[in-house]
C-alpha positions as CSV (number, residue, x, y, z in Angstrom):
1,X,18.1,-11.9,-26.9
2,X,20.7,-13.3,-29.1
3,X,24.6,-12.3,-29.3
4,X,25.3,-10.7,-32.6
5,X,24.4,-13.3,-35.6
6,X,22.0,-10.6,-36.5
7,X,25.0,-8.7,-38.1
8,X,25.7,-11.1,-41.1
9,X,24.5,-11.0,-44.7
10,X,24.6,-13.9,-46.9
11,X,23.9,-13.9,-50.6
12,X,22.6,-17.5,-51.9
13,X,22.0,-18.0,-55.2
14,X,22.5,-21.5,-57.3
15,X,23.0,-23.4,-54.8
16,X,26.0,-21.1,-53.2
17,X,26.4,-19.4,-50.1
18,X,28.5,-16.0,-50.2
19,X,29.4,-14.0,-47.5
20,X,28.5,-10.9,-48.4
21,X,29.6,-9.4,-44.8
22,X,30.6,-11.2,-42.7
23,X,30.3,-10.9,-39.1
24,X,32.4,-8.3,-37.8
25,X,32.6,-8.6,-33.7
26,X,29.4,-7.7,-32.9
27,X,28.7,-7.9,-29.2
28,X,25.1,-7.4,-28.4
29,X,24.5,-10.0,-26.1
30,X,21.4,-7.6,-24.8
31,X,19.3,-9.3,-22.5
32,X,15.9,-8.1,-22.2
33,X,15.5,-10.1,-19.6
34,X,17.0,-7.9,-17.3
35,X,14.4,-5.0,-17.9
36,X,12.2,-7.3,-17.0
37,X,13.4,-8.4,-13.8
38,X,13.2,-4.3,-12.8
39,X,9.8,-4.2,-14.1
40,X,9.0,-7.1,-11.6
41,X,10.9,-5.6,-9.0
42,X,9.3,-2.1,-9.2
43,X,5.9,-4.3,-9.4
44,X,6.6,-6.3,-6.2
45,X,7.2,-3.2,-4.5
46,X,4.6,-1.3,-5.5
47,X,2.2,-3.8,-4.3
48,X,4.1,-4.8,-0.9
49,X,6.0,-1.7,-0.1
50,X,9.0,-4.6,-0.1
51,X,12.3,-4.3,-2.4
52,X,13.8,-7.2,-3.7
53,X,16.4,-5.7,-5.6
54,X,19.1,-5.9,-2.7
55,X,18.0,-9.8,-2.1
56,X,20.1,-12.0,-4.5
57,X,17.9,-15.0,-3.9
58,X,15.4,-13.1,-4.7
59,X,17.1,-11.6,-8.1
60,X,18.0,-15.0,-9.1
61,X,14.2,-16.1,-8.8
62,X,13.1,-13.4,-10.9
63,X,16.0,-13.5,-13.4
64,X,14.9,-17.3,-14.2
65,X,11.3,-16.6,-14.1
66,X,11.5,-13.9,-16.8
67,X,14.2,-15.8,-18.9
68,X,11.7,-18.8,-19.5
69,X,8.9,-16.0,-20.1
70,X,10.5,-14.2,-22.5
71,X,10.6,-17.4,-24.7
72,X,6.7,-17.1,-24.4
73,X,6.1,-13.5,-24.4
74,X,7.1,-12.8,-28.1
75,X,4.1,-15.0,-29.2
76,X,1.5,-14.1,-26.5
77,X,1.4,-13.2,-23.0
78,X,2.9,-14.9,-20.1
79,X,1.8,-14.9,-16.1
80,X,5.3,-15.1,-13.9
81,X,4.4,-16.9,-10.9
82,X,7.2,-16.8,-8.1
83,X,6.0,-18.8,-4.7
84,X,7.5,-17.1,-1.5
85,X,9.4,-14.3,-3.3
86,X,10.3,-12.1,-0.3
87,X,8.8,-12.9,3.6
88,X,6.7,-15.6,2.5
89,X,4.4,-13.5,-0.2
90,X,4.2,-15.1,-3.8
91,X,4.6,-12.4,-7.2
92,X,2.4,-12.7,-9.9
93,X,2.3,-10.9,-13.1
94,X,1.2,-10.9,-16.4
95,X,3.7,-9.6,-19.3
96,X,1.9,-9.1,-22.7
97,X,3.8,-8.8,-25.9
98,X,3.1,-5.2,-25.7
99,X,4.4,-4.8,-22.5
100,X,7.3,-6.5,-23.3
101,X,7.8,-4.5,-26.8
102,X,7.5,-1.1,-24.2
103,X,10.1,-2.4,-22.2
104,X,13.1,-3.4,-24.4
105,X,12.1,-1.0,-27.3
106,X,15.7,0.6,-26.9
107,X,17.2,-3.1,-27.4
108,X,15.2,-3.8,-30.5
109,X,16.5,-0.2,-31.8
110,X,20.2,-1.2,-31.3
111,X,19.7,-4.0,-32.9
112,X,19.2,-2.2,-36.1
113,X,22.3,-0.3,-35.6
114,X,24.2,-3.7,-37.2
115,X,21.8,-4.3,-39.7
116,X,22.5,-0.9,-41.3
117,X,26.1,-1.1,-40.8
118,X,25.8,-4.7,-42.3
119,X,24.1,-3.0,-45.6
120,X,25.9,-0.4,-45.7
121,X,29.3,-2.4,-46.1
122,X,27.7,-4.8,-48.4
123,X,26.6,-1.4,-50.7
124,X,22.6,-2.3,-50.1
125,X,19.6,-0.7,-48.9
126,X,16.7,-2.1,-47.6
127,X,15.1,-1.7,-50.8
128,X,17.9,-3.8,-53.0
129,X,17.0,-6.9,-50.1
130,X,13.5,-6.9,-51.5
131,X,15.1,-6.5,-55.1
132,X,17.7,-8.9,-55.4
133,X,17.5,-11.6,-52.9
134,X,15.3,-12.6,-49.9
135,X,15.9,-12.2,-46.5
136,X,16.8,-15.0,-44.4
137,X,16.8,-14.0,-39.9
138,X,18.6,-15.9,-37.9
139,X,19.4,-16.1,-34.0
140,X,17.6,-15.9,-31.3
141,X,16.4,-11.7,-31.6
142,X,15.4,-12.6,-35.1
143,X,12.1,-14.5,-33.4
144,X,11.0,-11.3,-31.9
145,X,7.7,-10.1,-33.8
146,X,9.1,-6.4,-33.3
147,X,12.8,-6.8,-34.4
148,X,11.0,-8.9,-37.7
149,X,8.4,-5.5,-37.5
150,X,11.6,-2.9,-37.5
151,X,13.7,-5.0,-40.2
């Protein structure tokens, strides 16, 4: 997920952009990836009785795996294919969007938390966004359906 460009309201009108609030330092930098790697983990050794977590190779394997998969995930869902994972047996899994929403619904809340915060300071409510201006996402958490759902 993105790194904080979530917190920023901009007004435009006639051709101007005004910072309403500007971007305070906002440090997300959540990365859903991560919950994604344990899911993958806890599903690898459910099925082989084997533990990867302790096997940095391993980590590192799943880490990418799920970073390009997340890209996909959002939209639909996404089989993770790792050949040779741990003592020569392959992982596969298949993250839906749902799944994915499950796992980093706590991520997606705290992303709201700067949103309000953002309003707030800028004397708005959600209902003076739909009122006055339209709203504009931007970084990389704004392309997740659920965050767009909760906003």
């Amino acid at each position: 997920m993105g790194g904080g460009t979530l917190g920023s309201i901009l007004v435009i009108g006639q051709g101007v952009f005004e910072v309403k609030v500007p971007l305070e330092t906002l440090t997300l930098k959540v990365k859903t990836d991560n919950k994604m790697v344990d899911y993958c983990a806890e599903q690898f050794k459910r099925k082989h009785n084997l533990d990867v977590r302790g096997i940095s190779r391993a980590i590192t394997r799943l880490k990418n795996a799920c970073d390009k998969a997340e890209e996909t995930v959002i939209h639909i869902s996404v089989d993770i294919k790792i050949d040779c994972l741990d003592q020569g047996i392959d992982f596969r899994a298949t993250i839906t969007r749902a799944k994915f929403e499950q796992l980093n619904m706590d991520f997606f809340r705290k992303c709201m938390e700067p949103v309000k915060k953002c309003l707030s300071n800028a004397c708005m409510d959600a209902s003076s966004v739909d009122d006055c201006c339209s709203l504009v996402l931007a970084g990389g958490s704004s392309r997740i359906p659920k965050v767009q759902e909760l906003l």
